[in-house]
C-alpha positions in Angstrom: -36.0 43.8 -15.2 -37.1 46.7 -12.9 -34.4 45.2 -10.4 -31.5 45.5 -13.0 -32.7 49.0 -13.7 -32.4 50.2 -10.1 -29.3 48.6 -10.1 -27.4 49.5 -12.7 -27.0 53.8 -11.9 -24.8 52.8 -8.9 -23.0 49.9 -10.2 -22.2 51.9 -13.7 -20.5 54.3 -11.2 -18.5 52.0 -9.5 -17.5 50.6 -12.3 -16.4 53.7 -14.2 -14.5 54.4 -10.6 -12.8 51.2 -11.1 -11.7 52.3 -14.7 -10.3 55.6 -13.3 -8.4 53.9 -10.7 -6.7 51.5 -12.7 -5.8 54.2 -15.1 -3.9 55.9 -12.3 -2.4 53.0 -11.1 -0.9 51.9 -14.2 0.1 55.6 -14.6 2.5 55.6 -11.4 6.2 54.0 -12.4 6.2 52.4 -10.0 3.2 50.3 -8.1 3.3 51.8 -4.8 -0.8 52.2 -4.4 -2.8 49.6 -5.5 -6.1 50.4 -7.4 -8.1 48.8 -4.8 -7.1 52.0 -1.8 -7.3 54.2 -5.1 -10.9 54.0 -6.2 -11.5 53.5 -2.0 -10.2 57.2 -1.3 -11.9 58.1 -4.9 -15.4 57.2 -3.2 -14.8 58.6 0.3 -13.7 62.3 -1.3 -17.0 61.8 -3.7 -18.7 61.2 -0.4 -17.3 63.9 1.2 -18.4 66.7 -1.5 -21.9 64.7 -2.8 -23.9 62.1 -0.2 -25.2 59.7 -3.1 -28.4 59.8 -4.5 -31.3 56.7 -3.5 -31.2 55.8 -7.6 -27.7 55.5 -7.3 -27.4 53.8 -3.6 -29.5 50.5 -4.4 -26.4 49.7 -7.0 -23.7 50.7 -4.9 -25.0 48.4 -1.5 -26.0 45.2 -4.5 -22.0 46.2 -5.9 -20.7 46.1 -2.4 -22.5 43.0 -1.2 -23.0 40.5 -4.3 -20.5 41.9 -6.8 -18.0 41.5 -4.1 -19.3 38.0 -3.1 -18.9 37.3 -7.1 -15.0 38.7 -7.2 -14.0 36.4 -4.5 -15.2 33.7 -6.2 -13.3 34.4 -9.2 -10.3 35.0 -7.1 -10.0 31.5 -6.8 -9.6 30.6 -10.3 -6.0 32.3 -9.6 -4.9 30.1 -6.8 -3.6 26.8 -6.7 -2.6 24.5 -3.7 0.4 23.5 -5.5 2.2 26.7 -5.0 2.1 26.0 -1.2 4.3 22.8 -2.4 6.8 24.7 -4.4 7.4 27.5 -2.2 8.0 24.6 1.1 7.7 24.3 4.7 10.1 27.1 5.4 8.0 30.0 4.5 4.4 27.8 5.8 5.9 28.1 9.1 6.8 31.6 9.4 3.3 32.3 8.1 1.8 30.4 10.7 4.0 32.5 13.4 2.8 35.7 11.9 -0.9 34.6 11.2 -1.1 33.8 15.1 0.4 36.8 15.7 -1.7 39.0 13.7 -4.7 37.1 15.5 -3.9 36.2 18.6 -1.9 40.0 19.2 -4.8 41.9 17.2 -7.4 40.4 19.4 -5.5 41.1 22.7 -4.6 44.7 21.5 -8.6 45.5 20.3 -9.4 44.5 23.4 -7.2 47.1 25.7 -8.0 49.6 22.7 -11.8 49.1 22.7 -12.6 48.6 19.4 -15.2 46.1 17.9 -14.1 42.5 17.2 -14.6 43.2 13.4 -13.0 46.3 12.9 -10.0 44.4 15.0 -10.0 41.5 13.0 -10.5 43.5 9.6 -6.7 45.1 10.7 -5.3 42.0 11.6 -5.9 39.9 8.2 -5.6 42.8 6.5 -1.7 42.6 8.1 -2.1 39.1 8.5 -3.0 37.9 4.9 -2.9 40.1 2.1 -3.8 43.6 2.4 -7.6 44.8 0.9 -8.1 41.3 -0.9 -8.4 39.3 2.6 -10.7 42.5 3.9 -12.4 42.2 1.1 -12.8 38.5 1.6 -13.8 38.5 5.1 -15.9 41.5 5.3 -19.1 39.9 3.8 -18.9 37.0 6.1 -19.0 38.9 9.5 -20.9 41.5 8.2 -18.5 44.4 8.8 -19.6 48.0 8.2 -18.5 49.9 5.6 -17.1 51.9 7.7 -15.1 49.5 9.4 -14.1 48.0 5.8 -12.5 51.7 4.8 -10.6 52.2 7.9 -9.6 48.6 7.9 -8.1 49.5 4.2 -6.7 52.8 5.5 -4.5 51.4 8.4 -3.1 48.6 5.9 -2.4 50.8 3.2 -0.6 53.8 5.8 1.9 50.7 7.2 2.6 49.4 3.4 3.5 52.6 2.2 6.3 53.0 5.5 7.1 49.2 4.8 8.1 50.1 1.1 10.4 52.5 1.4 12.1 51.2 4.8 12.3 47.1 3.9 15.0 47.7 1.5 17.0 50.1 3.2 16.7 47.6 6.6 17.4 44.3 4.3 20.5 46.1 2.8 21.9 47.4 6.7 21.2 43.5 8.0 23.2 42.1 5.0 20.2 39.7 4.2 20.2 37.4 1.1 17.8 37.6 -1.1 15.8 34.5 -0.2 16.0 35.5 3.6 14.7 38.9 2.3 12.2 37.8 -0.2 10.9 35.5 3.0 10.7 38.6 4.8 9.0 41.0 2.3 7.0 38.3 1.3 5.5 37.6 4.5 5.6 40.5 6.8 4.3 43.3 3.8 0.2 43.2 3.1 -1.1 44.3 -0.2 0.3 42.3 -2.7 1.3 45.5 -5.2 3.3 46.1 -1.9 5.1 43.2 -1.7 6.2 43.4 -4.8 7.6 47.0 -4.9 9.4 46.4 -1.6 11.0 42.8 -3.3 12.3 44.1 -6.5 13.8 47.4 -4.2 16.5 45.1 -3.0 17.0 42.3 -6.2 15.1 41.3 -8.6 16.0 37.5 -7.5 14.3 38.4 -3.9 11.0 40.4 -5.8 10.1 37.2 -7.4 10.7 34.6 -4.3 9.0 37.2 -2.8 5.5 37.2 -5.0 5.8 33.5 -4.7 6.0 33.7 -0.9 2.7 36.2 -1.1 1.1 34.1 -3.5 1.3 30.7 -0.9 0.2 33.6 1.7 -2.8 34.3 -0.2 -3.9 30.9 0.5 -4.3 31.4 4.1 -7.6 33.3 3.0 -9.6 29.9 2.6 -9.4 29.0 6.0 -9.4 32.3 7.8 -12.5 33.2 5.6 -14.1 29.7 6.7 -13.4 30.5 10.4 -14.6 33.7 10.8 -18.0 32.2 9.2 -18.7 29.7 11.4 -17.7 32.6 14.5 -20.5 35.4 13.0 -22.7 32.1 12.6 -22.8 31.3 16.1 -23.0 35.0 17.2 -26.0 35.1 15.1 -27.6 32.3 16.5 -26.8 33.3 20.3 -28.3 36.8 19.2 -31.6 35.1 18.2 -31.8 32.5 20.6 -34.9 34.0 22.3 -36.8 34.4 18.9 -40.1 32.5 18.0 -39.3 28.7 17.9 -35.5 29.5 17.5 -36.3 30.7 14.2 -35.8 27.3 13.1 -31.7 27.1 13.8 -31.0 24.7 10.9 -32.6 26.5 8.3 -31.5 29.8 9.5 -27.6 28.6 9.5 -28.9 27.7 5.3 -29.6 31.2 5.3 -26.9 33.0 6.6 -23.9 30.5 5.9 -21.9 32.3 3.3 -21.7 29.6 0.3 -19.8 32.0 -2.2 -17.1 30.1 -0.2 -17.7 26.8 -1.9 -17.4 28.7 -5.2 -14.1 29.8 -4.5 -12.9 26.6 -2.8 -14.0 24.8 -5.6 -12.2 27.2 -8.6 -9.0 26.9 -6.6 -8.8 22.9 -6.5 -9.7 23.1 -10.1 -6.8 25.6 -10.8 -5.1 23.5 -8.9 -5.4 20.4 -11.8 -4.5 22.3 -14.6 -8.0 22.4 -15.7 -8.7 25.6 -16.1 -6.7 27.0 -19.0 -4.2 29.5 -18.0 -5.2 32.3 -20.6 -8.7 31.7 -18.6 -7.2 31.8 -15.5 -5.3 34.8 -16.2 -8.8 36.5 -17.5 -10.9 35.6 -14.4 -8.3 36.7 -11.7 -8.1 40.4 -14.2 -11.9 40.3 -13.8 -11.8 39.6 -10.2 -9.7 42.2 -9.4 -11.4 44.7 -11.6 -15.0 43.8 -9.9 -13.1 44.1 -6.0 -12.0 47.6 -7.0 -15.5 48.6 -8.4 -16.7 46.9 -4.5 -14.6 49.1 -2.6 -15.3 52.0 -5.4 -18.7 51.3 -3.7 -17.7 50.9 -0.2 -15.9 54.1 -0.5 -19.0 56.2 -2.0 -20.6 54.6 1.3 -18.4 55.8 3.4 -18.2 58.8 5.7 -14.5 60.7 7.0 -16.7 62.2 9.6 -18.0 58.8 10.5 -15.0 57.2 10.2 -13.4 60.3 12.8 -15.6 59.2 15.5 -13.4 56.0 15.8 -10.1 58.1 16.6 -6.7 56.7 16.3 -7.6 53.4 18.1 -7.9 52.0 15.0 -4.3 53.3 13.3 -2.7 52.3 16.7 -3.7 48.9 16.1 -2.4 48.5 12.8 0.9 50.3 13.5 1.2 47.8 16.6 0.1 44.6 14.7 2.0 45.4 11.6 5.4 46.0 13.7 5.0 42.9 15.8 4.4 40.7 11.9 8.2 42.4 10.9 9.9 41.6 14.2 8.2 38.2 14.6 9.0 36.9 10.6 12.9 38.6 11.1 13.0 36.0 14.3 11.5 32.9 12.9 13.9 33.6 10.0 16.8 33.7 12.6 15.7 30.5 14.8 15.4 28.7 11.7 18.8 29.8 10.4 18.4 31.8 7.3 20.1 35.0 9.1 
């Protein structure tokens, strides 16, 4: 009981940050900004003006940590394998162009920019996958700062906001169809609220092929997620490998493996049965989304803009560079496979 009491002051505030962005989100015509980047920038100006009290930073690092742990479990109640069926092998394969690209590029280009492997790979799912939901998902398992998790969320958001407004007018000049632009948007813009302001600017006909195309995109989280695990895992153990008895490996992998993972593994092969009632699944991917923008609420009310200058423009360079390499790399599979 005493916990929940030092809880609850910083996750009440996250919460009622979460409220305040969604209100402003579902204010804007249309859904540029997601509420996610919303209460994010919320926090960091709160930050900037009032360093949060220690009553109110126990809740905001337990809403941060475990709340978002929670959210991403619930996440998977929204996902189903059988979408990667419907949609086909033709957009699978330009993802797996532009996943390698946004990994295999990203790590080259953190390298020659110097920045740390988490902040680098933050950028490049957050590009790769599906904006703040696949930083959101991978930042617990590697342990990333918050820091890095708001600048990640910065760069993606910056490059979505260009990619709206010029996708349309470039799909219209190229005389694209709306499939082979739907593939496109659906692939090569992050944040899903993106995606679909950028589809339904051309056609409403390439909008929803490309949500579907995002949605079989969103997949790509399970094993990326799994991945970068088992990578922080074995960092962790070189890192202690001098410590007293080896600190026991096995039961310190127990300890630090992230098994929220399981939980939203397992909600997603359920989904995919039918077994979870679609007014339920409906509910638990509204809750998911609400608790992942009280988490970053959190994350921003963490985070510093004086912190987050001392790591430059490496970090925006990146995402410009990734994110332009994802559009010209989709636009080319699309050709070599002959839907341009």
């Amino acid at each position: 009981m005493k916990n929940i009491t030092k809880i609850l002051p910083g996750f009440i505030f996250s919460l009622i940050i979460a409220g305040v962005s969604k209100y402003l989100e579902d204010l804007l015509p249309i859904h540029l900004v997601g509420a996610s980047v919303i209460a994010l920038f919320i926090g960091m100006v709160i930050n900037h003006f009032y360093q949060p009290t220690e009553l109110i930073q126990v809740g905001l690092k337990f809403t941060s940590k475990k709340i978002l742990k929670f959210a991403i479990i619930l996440l998977g109640a929204s996902l189903s394998i059988g979408t990667v069926v419907n949609i086909g092998k033709m957009s699978l394969t330009i993802m797996l162009f532009t996943l390698f690209t946004c990994f295999g590029g990203g790590y080259v280009i953190g390298k020659l920019l110097g920045l740390n492997w988490k902040l680098s790979n933050l950028i490049s799912a957050g590009t790769g996958i599906c904006g703040g939901s696949a930083i959101a998902a991978i930042s617990p398992v590697i342990d990333a700062k918050d820091s890095d998790i708001a600048y990640a969320m910065s760069a993606t958001f910056i490059f979505d906001m260009v990619m709206i407004i010029l996708f349309p007018i470039i799909g219209k000049w190229m005389g694209l169809s709306d499939i082979a632009y739907g593939l496109w948007a659906g692939t090569a813009v992050n944040d899903t609220s993106s995606v679909v302001a950028a589809g339904y600017a051309f056609s409403e006909a390439a909008g929803d092929f490309a949500t579907m195309v995002k949605l079989t995109r969103t997949l790509s989280i399970i094993p990326v997620v799994i991945i970068f695990a088992v990578i922080n895992m074995r960092l962790k153990q070189k890192e202690n490998v001098n410590a007293e008895a080896s600190v026991k490996t096995k039961s310190y992998v127990l300890t630090i493996f992230p098994w929220f993972i399981f939980g939203f593994i397992g909600l997603a092969i359920i989904n995919s049965f039918g077994i979870i009632p679609s007014s339920l699944s409906n509910f638990l991917k509204e809750s998911s989304k609400f608790l992942m923008v009280a988490a970053l609420a959190s994350i921003g009310l963490n985070t510093s803009f004086r912190e987050m200058r001392k790591s430059g423009t490496s970090p925006m360079v990146h995402g410009f560079i990734v994110s332009l390499l994802v559009v010209i790399v989709a636009l080319f599979v699309e050709y070599t496979i002959g839907l341009i």
